[in-house]
Rosetta silent file (secondary structure, phi, psi, omega in degrees, C-alpha in Angstrom):
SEQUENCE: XXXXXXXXXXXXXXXXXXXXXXXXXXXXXXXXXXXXXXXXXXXXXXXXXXXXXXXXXXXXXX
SCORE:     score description
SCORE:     0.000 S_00000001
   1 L     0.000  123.373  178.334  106.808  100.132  101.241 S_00000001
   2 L   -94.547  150.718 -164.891  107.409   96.861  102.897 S_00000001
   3 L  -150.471  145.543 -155.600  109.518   97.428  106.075 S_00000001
   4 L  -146.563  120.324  179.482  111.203   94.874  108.341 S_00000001
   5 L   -32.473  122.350  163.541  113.003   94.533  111.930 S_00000001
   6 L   102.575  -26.935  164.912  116.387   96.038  111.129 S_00000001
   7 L   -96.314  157.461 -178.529  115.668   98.219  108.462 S_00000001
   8 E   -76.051  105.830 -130.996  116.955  101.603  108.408 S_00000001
   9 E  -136.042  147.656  148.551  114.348  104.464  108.010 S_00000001
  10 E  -131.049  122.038 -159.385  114.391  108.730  107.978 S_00000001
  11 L   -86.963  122.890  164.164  111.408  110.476  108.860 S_00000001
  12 L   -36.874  -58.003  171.626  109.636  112.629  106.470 S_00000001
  13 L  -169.716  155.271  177.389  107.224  114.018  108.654 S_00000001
  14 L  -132.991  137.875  156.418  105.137  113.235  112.437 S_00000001
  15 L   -92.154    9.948  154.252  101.826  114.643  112.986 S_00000001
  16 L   -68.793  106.592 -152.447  103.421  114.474  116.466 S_00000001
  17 L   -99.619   28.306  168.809  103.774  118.061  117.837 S_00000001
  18 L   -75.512  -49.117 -150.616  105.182  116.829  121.425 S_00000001
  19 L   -57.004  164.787  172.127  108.582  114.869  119.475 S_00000001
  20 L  -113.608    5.440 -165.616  111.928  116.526  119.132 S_00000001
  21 L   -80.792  152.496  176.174  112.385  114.082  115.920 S_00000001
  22 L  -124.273  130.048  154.246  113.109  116.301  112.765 S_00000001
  23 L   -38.258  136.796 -178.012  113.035  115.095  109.097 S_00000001
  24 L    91.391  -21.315  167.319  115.866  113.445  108.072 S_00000001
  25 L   -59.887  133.330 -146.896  116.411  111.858  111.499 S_00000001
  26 E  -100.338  166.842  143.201  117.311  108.402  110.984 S_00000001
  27 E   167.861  176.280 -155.552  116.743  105.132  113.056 S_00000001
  28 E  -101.713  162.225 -150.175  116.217  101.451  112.671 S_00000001
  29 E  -106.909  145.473 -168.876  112.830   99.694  112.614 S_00000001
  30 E   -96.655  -61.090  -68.210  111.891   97.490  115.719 S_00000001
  31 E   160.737  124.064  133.751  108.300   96.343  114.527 S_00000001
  32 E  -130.357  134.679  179.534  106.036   97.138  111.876 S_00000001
  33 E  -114.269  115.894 -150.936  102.466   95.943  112.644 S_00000001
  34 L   -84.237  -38.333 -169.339  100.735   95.766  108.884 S_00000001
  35 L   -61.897  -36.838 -178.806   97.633   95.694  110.492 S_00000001
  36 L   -89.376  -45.041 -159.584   97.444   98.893  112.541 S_00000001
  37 L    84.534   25.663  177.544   99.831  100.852  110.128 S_00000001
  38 E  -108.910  126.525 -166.165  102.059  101.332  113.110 S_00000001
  39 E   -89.238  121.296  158.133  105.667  101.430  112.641 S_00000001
  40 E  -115.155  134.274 -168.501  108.246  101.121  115.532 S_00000001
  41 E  -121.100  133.556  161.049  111.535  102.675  115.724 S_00000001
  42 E  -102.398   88.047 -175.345  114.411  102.903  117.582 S_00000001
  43 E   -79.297  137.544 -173.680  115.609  106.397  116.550 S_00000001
  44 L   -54.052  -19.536  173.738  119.481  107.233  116.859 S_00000001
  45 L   -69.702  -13.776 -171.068  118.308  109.884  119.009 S_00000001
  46 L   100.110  -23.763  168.829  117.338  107.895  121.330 S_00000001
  47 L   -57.781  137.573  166.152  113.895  108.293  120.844 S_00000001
  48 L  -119.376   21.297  158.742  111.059  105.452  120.415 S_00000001
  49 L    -9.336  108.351  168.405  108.276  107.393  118.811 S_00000001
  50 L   -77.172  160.023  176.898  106.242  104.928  116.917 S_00000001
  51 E  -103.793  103.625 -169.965  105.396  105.997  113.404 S_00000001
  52 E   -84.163   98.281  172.317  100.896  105.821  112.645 S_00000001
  53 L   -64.347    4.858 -166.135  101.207  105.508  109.179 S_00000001
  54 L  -130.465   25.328 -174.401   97.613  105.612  108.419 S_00000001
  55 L  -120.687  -11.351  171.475   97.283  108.935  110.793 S_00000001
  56 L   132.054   24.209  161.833  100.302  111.483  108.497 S_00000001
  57 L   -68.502  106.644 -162.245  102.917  109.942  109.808 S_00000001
  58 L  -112.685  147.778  169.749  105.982  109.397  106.927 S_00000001
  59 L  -166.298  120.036  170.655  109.131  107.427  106.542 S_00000001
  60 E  -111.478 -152.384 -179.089  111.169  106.680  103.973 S_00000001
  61 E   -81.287  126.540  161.603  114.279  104.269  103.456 S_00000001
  62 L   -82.394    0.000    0.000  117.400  105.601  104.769 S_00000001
């Protein structure tokens, strides 16, 4: 999945068991650093949980 400032994303799953994010919570992509596998979001929730895609972290296109 190629991902881009601006696109719109819902998360699958976080191995983060601090977050309050649920699957299916939507929000728009800040960032994506191809190198790291780390994904940054600005979630509608307000939340900016990055996503470590190469640690179980999921997102697909909203």
């Amino acid at each position: 999945m190629t991902l881009k400032k601006g696109d719109r994303v819902a998360l699958v799953q976080t191995t983060d068991p601090h977050t309050e994010l649920k699957p299916g919570d939507e929000g728009t992509v800040h960032r994506f650093d191809a190198g790291l596998s780390i994904l940054y979001v600005n979630w509608d929730s307000g939340s900016t949980l990055s996503m470590l895609l190469d640690d179980g972290d999921e997102v697909r296109p909203a």
